[in-house]
KOLTOR-948982 format. One record per residue (C-alpha): residue in three letters; residue number from 1; z, y, x. Coordinates in pm, 1 decimal, always signed. Example, Ala and Ser with C-alpha at 12.3 -4.5 7.8 and 13.67 -1.06 7.14 Angstrom:
MILUM    aa     i          Z          Y          X
MILUM   ala     1     +780.0     -450.0    +1230.0
MILUM   ser     2     +714.0     -106.0    +1367.0
//
This chain:
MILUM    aa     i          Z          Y          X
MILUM   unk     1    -1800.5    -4897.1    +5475.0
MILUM   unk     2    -1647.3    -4817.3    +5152.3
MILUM   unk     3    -1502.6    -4908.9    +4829.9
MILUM   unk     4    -1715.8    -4869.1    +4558.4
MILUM   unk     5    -1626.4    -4878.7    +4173.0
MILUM   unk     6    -1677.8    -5192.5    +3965.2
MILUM   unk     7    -1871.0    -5052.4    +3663.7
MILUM   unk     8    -1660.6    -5219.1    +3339.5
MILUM   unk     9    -1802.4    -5344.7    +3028.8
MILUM   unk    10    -1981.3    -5090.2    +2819.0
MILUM   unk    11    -2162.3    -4932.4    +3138.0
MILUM   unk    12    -2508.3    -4968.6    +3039.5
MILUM   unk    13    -2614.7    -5088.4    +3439.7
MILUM   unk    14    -2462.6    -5383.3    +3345.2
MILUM   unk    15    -2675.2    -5489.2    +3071.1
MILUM   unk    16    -3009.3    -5363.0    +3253.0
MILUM   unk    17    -3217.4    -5619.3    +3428.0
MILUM   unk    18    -3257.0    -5537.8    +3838.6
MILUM   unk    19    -3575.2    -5456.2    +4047.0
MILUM   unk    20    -3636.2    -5670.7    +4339.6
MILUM   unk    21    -3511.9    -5556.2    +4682.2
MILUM   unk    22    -3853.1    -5415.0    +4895.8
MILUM   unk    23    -3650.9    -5252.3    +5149.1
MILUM   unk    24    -3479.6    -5399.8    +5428.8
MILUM   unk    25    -3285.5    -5141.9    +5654.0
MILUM   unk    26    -2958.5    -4973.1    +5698.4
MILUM   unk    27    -2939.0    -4858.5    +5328.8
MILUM   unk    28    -2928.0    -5228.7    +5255.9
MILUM   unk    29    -2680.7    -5355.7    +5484.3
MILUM   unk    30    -2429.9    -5064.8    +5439.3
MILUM   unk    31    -2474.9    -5169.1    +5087.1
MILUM   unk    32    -2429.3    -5528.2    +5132.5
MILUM   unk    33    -2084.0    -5470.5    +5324.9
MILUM   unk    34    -1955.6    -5183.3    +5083.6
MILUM   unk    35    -1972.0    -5489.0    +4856.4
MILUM   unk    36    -1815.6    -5725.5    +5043.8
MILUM   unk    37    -1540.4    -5500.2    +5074.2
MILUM   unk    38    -1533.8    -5418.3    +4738.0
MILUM   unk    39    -1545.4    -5826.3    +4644.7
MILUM   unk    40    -1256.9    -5899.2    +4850.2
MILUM   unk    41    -1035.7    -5599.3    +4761.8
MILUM   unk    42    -1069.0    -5713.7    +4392.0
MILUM   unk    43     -977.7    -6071.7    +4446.1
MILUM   unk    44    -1313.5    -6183.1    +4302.4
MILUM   unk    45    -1515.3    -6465.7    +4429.8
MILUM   unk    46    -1871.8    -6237.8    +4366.3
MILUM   unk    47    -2004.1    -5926.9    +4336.0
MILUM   unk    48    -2342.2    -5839.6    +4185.0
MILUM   unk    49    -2501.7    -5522.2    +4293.9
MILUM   unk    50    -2516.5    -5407.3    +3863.7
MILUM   unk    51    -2187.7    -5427.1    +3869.3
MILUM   unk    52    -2120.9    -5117.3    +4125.8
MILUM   unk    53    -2435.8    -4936.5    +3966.0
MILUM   unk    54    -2711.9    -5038.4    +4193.4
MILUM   unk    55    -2984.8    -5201.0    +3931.2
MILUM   unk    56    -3118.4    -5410.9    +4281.2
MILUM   unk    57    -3099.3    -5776.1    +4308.3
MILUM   unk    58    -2854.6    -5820.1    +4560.9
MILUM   unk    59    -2569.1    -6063.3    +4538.8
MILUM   unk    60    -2236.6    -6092.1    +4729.7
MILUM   unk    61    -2056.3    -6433.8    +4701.3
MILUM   unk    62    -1747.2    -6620.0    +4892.5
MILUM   unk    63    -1596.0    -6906.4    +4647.3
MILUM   unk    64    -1449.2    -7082.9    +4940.2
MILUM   unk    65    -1712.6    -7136.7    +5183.9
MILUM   unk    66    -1779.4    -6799.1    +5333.5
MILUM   unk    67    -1927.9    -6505.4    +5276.7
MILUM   unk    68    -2298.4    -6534.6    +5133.4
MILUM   unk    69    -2561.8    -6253.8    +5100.7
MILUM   unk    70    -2817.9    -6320.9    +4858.4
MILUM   unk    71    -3118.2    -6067.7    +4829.1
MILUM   unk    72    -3393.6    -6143.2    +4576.2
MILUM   unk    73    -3189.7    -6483.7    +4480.6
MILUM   unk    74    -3366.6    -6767.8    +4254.6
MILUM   unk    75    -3213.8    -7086.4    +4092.8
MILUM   unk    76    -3500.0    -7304.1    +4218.4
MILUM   unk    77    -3308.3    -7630.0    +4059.1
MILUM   unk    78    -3074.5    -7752.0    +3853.6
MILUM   unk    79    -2854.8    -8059.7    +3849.3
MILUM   unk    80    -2579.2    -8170.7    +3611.9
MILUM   unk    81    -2313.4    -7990.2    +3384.0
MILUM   unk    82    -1953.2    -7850.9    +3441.7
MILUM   unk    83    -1759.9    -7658.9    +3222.8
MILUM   unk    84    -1444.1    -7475.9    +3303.6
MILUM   unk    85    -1276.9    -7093.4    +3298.1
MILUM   unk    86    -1465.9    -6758.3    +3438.0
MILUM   unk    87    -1329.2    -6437.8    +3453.2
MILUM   unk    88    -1524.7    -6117.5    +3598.9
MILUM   unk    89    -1428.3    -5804.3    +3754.3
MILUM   unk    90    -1637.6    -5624.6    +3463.9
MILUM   unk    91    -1446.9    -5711.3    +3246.7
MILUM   unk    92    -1061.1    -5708.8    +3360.3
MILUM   unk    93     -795.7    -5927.6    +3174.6
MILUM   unk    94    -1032.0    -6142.4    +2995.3
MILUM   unk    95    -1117.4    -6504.7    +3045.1
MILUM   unk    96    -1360.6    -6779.1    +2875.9
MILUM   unk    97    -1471.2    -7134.5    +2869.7
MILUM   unk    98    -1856.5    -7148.8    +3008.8
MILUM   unk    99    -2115.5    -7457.7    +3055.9
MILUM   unk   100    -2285.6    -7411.7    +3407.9
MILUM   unk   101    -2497.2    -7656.6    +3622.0
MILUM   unk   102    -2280.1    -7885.7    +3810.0
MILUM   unk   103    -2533.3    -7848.6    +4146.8
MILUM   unk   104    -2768.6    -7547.0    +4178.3
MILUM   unk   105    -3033.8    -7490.9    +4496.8
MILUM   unk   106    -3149.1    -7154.8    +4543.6
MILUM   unk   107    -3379.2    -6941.3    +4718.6
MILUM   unk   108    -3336.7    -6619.5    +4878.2
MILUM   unk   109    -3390.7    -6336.7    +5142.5
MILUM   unk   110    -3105.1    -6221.1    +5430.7
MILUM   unk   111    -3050.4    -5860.8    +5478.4
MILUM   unk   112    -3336.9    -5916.8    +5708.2
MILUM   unk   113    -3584.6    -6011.3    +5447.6
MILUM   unk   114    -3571.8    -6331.8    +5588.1
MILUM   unk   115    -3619.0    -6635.6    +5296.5
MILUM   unk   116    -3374.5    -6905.2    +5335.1
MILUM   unk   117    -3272.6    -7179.3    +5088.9
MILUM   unk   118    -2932.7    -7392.6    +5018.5
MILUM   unk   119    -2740.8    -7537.8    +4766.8
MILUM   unk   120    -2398.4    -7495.6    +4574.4
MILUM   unk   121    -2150.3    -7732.2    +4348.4
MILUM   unk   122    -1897.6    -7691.0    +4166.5
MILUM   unk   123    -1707.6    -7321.4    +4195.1
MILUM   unk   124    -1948.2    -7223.0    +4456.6
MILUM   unk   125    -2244.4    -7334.1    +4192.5
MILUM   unk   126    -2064.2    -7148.3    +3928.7
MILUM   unk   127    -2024.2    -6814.7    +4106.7
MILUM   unk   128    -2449.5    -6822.1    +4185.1
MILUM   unk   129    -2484.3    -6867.1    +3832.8
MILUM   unk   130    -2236.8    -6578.5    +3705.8
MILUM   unk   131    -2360.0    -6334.1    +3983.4
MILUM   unk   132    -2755.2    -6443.8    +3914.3
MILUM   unk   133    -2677.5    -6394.8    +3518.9
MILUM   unk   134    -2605.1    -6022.4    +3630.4
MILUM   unk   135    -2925.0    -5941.6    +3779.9
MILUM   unk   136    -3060.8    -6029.6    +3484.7
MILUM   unk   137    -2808.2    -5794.6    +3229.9
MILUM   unk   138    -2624.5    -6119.0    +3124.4
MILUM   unk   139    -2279.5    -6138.7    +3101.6
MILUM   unk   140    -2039.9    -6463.5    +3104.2
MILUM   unk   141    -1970.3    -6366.7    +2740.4
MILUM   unk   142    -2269.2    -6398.7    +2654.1
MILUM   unk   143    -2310.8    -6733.3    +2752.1
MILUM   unk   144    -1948.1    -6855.5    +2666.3
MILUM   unk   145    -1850.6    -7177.4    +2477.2
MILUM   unk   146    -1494.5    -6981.6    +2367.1
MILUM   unk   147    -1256.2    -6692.3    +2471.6
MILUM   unk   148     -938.8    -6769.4    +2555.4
MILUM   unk   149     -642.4    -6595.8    +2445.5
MILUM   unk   150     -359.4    -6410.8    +2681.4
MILUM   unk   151     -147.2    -6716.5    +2592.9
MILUM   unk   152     -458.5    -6967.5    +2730.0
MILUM   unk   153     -550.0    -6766.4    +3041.1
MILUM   unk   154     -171.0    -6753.9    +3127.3
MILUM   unk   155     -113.7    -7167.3    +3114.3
MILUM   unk   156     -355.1    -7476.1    +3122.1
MILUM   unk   157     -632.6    -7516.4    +2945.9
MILUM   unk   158     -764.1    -7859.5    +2899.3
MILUM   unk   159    -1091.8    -7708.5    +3010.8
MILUM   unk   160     -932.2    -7697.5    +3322.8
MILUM   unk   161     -925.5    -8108.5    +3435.6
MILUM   unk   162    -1293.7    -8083.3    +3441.4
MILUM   unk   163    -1343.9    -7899.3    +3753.2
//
């Protein structure tokens, strides 16, 4: 187990889209808890294998309801709208306003290679869709409705009542 580095904006891993995960060993679950580690020693809520230089799709996530491991992840459906504050640990100190799917249900593999399927609202649906975005070389700001200033990410936002 280890700490890895969180790649920051202008790393070019993060705008690179990720090859699907073939392999299912020990190289993947050392990975998978190096990132977990690294998640929860940042304070984030997810961790997207770009974002410590690995261009796989692999996806660490715990808004709340535990730790989830997504490998290979899809957004099989959509349902709804919610719009509210993101931040990301690629890009330290900075904070926006983003549209997301109120209700997402997604498909994916286990460290196993195992496919398994379930469903996320609210933070939990945001997170999916902010880690999924990476896989893909998309970042929250590039999907934003506004920045907000130091002065905004410091206080309330009226963005804020909608969650």
């Amino acid at each position: 187990m280890a700490i890895r580095t969180i790649v920051k904006l202008g790393d070019e891993s993060l705008r690179k889209e990720c090859r699907r995960e073939e392999k299912f060993g020990l190289r993947l679950a050392l990975l998978l808890k190096d990132m977990a580690e690294t998640m929860y020693k940042a304070e984030g809520v997810g961790l997207a294998a770009p974002q410590v230089g690995i261009l796989r799709r692999v996806v660490v996530i715990d808004a709340g309801e535990g730790l989830f491991e997504l490998v290979n992840p899809e957004i099989i459906e959509r349902d709804g709208e919610q719009t509210g504050r993101e931040g990301c640990l690629s890009l330290p100190g900075r904070q926006a306003i983003v549209t997301r799917p109120r209700k997402v249900k997604v498909r994916a593999q286990d460290r196993k290679g195992e496919f398994f399927e379930f469903e996320a609202e609210g933070l939990f649906a945001r997170a999916v869709c902010h880690e999924l975005d990476h896989l893909d070389g998309q970042l929250y700001i590039d999907v934003m409705d506004r920045e907000l200033t130091p002065e905004e990410i410091e206080g309330h936002v009226p963005e804020d009542d909608c969650e």
